[in-house]
N, C-alpha and C positions, 0 to 999 in steps of 0.2 A: 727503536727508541721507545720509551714510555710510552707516548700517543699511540703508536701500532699495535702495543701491547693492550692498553686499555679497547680498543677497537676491537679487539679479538675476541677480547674477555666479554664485551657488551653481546658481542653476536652470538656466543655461547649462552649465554645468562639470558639469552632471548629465547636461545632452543629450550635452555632448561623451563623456563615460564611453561612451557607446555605441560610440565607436572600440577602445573594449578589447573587443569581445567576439569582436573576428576579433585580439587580440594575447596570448592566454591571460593575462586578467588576472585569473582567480580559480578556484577549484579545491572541489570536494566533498569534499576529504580532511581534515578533524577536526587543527588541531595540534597538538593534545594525542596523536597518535598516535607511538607510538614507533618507532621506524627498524629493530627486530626485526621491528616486527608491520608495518611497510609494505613491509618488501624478504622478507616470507616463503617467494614464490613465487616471485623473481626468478630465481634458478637453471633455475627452470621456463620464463622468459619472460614474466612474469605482474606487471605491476604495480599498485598500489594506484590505484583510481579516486575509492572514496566511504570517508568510516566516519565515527562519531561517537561519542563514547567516553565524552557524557554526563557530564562531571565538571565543568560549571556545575551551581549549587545552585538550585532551584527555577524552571526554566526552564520557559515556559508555551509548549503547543501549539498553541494558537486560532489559530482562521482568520487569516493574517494576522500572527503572531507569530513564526513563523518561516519559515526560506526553502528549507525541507525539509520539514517535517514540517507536516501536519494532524492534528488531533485533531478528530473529529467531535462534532457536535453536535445531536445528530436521533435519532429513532424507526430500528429496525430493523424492518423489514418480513420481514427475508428468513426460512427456515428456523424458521419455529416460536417465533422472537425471544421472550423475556421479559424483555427486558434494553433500557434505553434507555442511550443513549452520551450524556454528558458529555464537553465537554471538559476537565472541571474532573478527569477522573476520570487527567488523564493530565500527569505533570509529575518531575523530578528529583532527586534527593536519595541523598547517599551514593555518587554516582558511580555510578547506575544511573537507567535511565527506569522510571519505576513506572507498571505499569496496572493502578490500585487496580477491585476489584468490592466492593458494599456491596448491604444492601438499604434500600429507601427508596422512597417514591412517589413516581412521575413521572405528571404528568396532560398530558397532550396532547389533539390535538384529530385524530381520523380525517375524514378525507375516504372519501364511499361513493360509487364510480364511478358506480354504477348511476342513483341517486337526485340525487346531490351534495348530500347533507346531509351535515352535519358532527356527529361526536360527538364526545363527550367520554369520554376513553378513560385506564384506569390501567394503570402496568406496574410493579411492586414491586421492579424489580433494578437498582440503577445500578454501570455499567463504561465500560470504555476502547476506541476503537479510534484508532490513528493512523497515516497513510499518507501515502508519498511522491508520491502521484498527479499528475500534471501539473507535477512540479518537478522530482524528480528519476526520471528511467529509465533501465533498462541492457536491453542483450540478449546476454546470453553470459557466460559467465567464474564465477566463485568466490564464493559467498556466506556467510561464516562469523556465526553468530552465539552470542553469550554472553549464558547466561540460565540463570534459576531457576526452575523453574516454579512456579503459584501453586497455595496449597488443603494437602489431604493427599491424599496418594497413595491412599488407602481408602477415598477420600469423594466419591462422584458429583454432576456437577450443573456444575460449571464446564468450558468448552469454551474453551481457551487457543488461539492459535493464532499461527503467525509463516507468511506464506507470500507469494507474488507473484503481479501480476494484471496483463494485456497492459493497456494506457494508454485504449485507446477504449473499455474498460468499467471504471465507477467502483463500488467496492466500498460495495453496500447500497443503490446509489440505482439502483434495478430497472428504470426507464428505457430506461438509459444501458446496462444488462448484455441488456434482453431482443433475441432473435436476433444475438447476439454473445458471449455468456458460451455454451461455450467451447470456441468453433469454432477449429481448426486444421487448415484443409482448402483445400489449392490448385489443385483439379481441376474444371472446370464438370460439374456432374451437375443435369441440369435437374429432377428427381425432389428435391433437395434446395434447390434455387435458392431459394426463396420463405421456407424455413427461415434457411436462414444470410442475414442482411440485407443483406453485403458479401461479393457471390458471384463465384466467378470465373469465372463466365458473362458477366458483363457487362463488354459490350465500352467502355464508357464507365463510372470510377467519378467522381463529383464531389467535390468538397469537397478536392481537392487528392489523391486516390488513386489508385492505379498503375490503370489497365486489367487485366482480367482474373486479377485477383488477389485471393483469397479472403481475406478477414480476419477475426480474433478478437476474444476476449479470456480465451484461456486462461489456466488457473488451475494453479500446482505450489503446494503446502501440500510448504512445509519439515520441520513438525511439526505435528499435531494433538493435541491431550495428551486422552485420553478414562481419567479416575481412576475407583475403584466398588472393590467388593466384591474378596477374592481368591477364585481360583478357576479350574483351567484352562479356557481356552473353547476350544469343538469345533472341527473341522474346521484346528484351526491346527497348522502341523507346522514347525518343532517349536512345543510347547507353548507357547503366551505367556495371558498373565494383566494383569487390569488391577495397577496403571496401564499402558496400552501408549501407544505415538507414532502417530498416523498418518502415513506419508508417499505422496502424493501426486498423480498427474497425471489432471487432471480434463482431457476432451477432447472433439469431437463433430465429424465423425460417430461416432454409437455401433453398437453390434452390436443387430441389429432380432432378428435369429431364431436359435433354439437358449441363448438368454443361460445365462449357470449363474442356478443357484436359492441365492438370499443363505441363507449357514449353513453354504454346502457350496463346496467347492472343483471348479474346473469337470471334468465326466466327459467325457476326452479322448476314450474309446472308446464305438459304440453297441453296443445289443442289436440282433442281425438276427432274434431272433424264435423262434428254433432251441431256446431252452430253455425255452420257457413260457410269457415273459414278453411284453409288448407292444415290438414293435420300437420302437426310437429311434435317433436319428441324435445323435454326437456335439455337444458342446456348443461354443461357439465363444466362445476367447478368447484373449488376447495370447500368444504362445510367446515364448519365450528372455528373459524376467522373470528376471532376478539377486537372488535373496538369500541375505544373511549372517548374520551371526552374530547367533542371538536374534530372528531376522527371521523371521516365515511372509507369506505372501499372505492380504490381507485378504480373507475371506471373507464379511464381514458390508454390504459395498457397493460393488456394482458399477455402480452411475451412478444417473442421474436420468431418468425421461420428464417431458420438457416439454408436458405437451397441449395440447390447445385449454383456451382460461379462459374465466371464469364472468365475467358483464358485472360484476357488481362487486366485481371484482379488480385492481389497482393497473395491470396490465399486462395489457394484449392481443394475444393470439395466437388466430389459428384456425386450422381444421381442417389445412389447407396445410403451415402454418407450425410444427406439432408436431413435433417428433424427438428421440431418444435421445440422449442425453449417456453415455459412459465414465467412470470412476471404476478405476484403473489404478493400485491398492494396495496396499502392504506395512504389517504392523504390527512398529512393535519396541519389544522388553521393555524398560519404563523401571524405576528401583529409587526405593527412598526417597531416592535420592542425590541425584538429578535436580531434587530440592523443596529441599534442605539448601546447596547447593554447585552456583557457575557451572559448567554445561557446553558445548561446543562444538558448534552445529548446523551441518553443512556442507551446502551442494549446490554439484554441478558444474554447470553448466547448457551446453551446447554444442550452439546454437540449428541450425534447420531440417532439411533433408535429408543424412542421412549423420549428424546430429546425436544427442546421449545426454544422459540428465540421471544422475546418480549422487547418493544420498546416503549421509553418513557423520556420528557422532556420536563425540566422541571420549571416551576409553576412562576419564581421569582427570578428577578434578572437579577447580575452583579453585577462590577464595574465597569463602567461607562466606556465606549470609544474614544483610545486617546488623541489630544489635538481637536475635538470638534467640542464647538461652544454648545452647552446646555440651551436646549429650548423650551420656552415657556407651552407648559400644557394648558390648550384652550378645552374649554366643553365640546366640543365639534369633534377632538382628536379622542379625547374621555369616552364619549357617546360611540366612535366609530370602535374602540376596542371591547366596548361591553358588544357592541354586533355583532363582531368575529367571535364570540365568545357565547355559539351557540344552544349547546347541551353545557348548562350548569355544571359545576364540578362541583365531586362530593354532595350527591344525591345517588338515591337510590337507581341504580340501571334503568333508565326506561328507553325501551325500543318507537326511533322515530320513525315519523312517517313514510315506508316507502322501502324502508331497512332490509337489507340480503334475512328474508326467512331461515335460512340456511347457517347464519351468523348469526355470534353472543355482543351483547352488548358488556366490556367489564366494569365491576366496579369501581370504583376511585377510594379509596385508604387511606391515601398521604395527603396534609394539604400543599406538602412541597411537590409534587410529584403529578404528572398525569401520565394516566398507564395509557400509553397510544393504541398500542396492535400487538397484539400477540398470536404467533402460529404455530401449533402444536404438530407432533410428530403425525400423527394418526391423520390428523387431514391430510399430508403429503402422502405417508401409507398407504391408507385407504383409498384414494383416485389412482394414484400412478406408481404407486408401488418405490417412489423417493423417500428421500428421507432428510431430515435436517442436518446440515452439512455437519462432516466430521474429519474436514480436510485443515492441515495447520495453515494459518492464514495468517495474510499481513494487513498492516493500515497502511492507507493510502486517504490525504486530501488536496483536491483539485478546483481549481476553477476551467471550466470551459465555456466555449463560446461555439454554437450549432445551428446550424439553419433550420432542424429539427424539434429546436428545443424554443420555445417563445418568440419566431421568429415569423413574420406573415405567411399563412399557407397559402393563401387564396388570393393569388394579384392577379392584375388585371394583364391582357396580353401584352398589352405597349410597357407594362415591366421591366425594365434592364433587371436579368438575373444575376446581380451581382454583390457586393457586400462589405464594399470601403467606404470609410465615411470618410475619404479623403475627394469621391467621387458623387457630386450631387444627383447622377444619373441614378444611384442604388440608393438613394433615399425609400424610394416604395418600397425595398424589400427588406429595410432595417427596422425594428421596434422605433418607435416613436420615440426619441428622448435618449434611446439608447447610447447615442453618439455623444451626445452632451454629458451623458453621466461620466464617461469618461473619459474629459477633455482635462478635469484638475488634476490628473496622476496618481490619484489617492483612494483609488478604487480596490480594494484590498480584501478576502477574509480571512480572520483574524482568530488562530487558533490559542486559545490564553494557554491551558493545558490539556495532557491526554492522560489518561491512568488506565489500568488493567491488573484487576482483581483476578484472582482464581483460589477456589475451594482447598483446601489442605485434608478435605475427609468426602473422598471421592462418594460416603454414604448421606453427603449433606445436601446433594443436588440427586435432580435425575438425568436420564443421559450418560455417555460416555465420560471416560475419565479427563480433567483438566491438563493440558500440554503446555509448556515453552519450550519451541525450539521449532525448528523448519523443515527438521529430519527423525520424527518419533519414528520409532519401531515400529509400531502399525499402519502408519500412514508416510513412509519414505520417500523421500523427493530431489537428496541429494544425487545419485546417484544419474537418476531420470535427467535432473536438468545437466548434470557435467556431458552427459550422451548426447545433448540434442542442443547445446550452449549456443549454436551460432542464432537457435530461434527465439535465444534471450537477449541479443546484439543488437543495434540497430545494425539496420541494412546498408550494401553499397549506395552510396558513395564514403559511408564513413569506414573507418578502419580500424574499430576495435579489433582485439586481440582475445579478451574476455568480457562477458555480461557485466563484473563488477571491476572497476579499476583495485589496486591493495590500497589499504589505509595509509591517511599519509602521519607523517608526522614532523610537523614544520614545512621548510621550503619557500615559503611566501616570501616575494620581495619586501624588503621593510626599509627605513628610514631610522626608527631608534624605538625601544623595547615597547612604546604605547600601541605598535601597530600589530603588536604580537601575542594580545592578551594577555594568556600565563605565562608566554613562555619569555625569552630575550632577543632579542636581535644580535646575531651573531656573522661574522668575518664567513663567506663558503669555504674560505682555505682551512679554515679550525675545525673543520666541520669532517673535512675528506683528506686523508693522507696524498691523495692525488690531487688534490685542487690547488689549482694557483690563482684560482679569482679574488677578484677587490669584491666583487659584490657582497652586498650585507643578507643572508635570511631569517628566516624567524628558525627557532631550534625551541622545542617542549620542552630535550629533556626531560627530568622524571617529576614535572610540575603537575600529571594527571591529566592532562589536558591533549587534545591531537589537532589532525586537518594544519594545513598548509599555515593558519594565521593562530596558531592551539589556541582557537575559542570553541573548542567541544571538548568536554569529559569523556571519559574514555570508559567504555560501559564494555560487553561482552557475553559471552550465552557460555553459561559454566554446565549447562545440558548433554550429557553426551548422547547421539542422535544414534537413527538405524548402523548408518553407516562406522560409527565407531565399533560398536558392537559388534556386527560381522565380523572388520576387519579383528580385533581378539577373540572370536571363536570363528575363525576359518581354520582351515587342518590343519596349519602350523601351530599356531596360537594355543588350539586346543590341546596339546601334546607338551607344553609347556607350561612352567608355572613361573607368571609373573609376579613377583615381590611387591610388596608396596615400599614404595621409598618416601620419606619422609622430605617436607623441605628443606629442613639444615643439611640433610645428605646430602640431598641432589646440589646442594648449593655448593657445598664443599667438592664432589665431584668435576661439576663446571667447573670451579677456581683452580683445583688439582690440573685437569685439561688444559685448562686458560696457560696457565705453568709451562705446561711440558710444550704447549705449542709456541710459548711466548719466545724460552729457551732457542728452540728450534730456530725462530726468527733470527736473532742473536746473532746463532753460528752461523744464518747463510749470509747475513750481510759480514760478518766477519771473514769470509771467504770469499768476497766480490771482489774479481779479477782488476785489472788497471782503466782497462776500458770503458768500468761500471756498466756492465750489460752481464747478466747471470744466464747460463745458458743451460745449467742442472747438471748433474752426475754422468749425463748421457753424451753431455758435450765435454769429457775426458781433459777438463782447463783446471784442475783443481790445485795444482801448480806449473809454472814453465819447466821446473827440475821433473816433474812428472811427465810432463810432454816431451821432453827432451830424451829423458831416459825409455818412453814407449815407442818413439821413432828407431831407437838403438837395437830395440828388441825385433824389429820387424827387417832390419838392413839383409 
């Protein structure tokens, strides 16, 4: 009939679409973005690649719902975790993405290496994480984001974060990050080979990777928001105080010998011994670190040692395989302003050798958090933010008291603008022979909740170690207040939007060339993660099939077309020539829109990656010449197709026996005079 015909013809016209993805037939860029915020940098050279500006109303992030973003849905392992991710925890409203944190019990089930018994396990904090992983990357260029951050500025315990991760390691699934989280080192050092997984000693990489080419999955954290008590903390010059930001480059190889001692900022100079004291050698660590205004060098962490693990530990590494990780940080002073009203998170990112990352936060707030009544500013509140507001801005560089010898102090230029920290290739170079990441990378922003991260270290024995605030016994081990923050349900941060610039004259930056997509030619990853998928899965007990579910398009139960954005509410039977349901779905159709309720636009990476490329010049491909086909052809071709197949349909239901069950040419029913006359022949 019509209907099966038209069905045919759609799933054709779906294969043919694949001719738009060498004719730029779709774009990351949000059109709800306005033509201010997309030609910003143009003067610069710099056009708009991605953004998303969040002003669909209750747009959901599951697996599958949309064609950017993931919202996870799993156990955090990493970092001391007390927090399970929801993806329920992550969705839109008021023109911003919200990543709400609550407390509540989540019971899962652990898997113990050692043993392979399964427990049953609780974690009392539910939050958000959602990332662009595998769908959308870039490598280079301009990252601006607007945002609120969640909590109170005075109240420890919430670990916010907006930052990027190189694409061959998937954030949280420890897998997939261990010997690859976060190496950026292109030089064969057989002494490290066995550490880094993707070394460039090896003269053959598989899975579709360059030879001798070392790979990551470094990590730059745009902001880290770390809130708690006031109070100036040591070793910081000039003075900063919580709330402070972290920002960011996490890298490896790290510094083995001489490290500074966390607390203190590193001792350029040694004792040769001449006064008394025990001689020491100078400490080693990055020179010509940039900061600004409000900015000191984070003295409270300086990396990670990865050791060898314990057998029943989620991942395995031994003795070979251990090395030091870098942690390459500035903190800068955030105000109560930062929590009340959208502010501007920038990073420059200008990937590889010769390469620099810079960030900057800008200097005026926007629009206010919505749903909370305006407070009257007292002088008490006036007086505490000119505090925080140590090194003046836009004055000439003056080095304070106390400041890394070794570090520049930058200057300030904009008055919208304060240039936080900047790190230049040459310092990673010159100590450890890294370099600034030039792996493609995705966004990722999260709230977490850590025992590690503003949480009491230091309790007293009679302690209960534990961390519910449904239990009064682990009061001593919670921040103070932290429980009460949130007990209203509306503890949330609050991404307004996200942009990413990148260069159109690869001579207008330094660094490596500007990329979208998750599989450049130089830096291939498709191929790596399809070989190694399960360690982009969660783990047993769940039972994924693949790291990403396929896009949806409609499906959501509905009630009548307001449940279904753009798209309608539709009969399942209209939907499916097999269906006999009453049930109602949502259907997009060709409204632009997707996900199960089509409240997402439908975006796409019109990029073609390593892997396309191989695949037309492998031996076959090369030995042939493929045409360019236009799309009225291809179009015309499908519907010629859609025809001869529709036909075809036609005759076989025009030839369905009495019994209405078709059994094909094989089952010799194609009449009873047939059947009849081939028993004759056999007598």
């Amino acid at each position: 009939d019509s209907f099966t015909h038209m069905r045919l013809f759609l799933i054709l016209l779906g294969l043919g679409a694949r001719f738009c993805s060498t004719l730029v037939c779709s774009t990351f860029v949000d059109s709800d973005t306005d033509e201010a915020a997309a030609k910003k940098y143009a003067s610069e050279g710099f056009e708009i690649v991605f953004s998303d500006e969040f002003n669909t109303p209750d747009r959901q992030f599951k697996d599958g719902d949309d064609p950017t973003w993931t919202a996870l849905d799993k156990n955090d392992y990493t970092n001391a975790a007390l927090h399970y991710y929801k993806d329920t925890a992550v969705s839109t409203s008021d023109g911003m993405m919200k990543i709400k944190t609550d407390f509540g019990v989540n019971t899962f089930k652990a898997k113990n290496e050692k043993t392979g018994a399964f427990t049953r396990k609780n974690k009392y904090y539910t939050s958000g994480q959602v990332q662009t992983w595998n769908k959308f990357c870039f490598t280079g260029g301009i990252v601006e984001i607007d945002a609120i951050l969640p909590g109170e500025p005075n109240t420890a315990g919430l670990w916010p974060a907006m930052w990027i991760l190189g694409n061959l390691g998937r954030a949280t699934y420890e897998g997939s990050t261990n010997g690859i989280w976060p190496w950026s080192y292109d030089t064969c050092d057989r002494r490290l080979q066995h550490a880094q997984h993707v070394s460039g000693c090896s003269d053959v990489n598989h899975y579709g990777l360059n030879a001798r080419r070392g790979r990551g999955s470094t990590e730059i954290d745009i902001l880290e928001l770390m809130p708690g008590e006031k109070g100036w903390l040591p070793s910081t010059f000039p003075k900063i105080q919580r709330p402070y930001g972290a920002m960011t480059l996490q890298v490896a190889p790290g510094v083995e010998k001489n490290r500074p001692q966390s607390g203190s900022v590193p001792v350029r100079v040694g004792n040769d011994g001449t006064n008394g004291f025990p001689p020491t050698e100078p400490q080693s660590w990055y020179e010509g670190l940039g900061f600004g205004s409000n900015t000191s060098m984070n003295p409270f962490f300086y990396g990670t040692y990865l050791g060898e693990t314990k057998p029943e530990e989620p991942t395995h590494r031994t003795k070979k395989e251990a090395f030091q990780a870098d942690a390459v940080g500035a903190m800068f002073q955030l105000t109560k302003a930062h929590f009340e009203r959208v502010h501007t998170y920038r990073m420059e990112w200008q990937p590889g050798k010769g390469g620099r990352i810079d960030w900057f936060v800008s200097t005026e707030g926007g629009r206010e958090r919505p749903g909370v009544k305006k407070k009257e500013v007292n002088k008490g509140d006036e007086e505490e933010e000119e505090e925080n507001t140590v090194n003046k801005r836009h004055k000439e560089p003056v080095k304070p008291s106390g400041f890394d010898p070794a570090s520049k102090v930058l200057p300030q230029t904009s008055s919208k603008w304060t240039h936080a920290f900047s790190i230049e290739d040459e310092s990673l170079s010159g100590l450890q022979g890294s370099q600034v990441p030039a792996e493609p990378s995705y966004l990722i922003f999260n709230t977490a909740v850590s025992s590690t991260w503003g949480f009491p270290y230091d309790t007293p024995d009679t302690c209960k170690k534990c961390y519910s605030c449904f239990d009064p016994d682990c009061a001593c081990a919670i921040p103070p207040g932290f429980c009460e923050s949130l007990k209203n349900g509306k503890t949330s941060m609050l991404i307004d939007s996200v942009r990413v610039y990148q260069a159109k004259d690869d001579d207008a930056h330094v660094g490596n060339k500007h990329t979208v997509g998750c599989d450049p030619i130089g830096y291939p990853t498709r191929e790596f993660i399809e070989g190694h998928e399960s360690l982009y899965m969660r783990p047993i007990p769940f039972t994924d099939k693949h790291a990403l579910l396929p896009l949806k398009s409609g499906g959501g139960k509905c009630t009548s077309d307001d449940d279904c954005g753009e798209g309608v509410c539709t009969k399942e039977a209209d939907l499916s020539f097999w269906s006999k349901s009453s049930n109602t779905v949502c259907n997009c159709g060709k409204s632009g829109y997707m996900g199960s309720f089509c409240k997402t636009k439908i975006y796409g990476d019109d990029e073609p990656g390593a892997y396309d490329y191989e695949l037309n010049t492998s031996w076959f491909f090369k030995r042939i010449s493929i045409p360019y086909i236009p799309v009225e052809l291809a179009g015309f071709l499908v519907a010629l197709v859609a025809g001869f197949i529709g036909a075809f349909v036609v005759t076989l239901k025009k030839k369905k026996i009495s019994g209405g069950t078709y059994r094909g040419v094989a089952g010799n029913e194609m009449t009873p005079q047939f059947n009849k006359a081939r028993r004759a022949l056999h007598r």
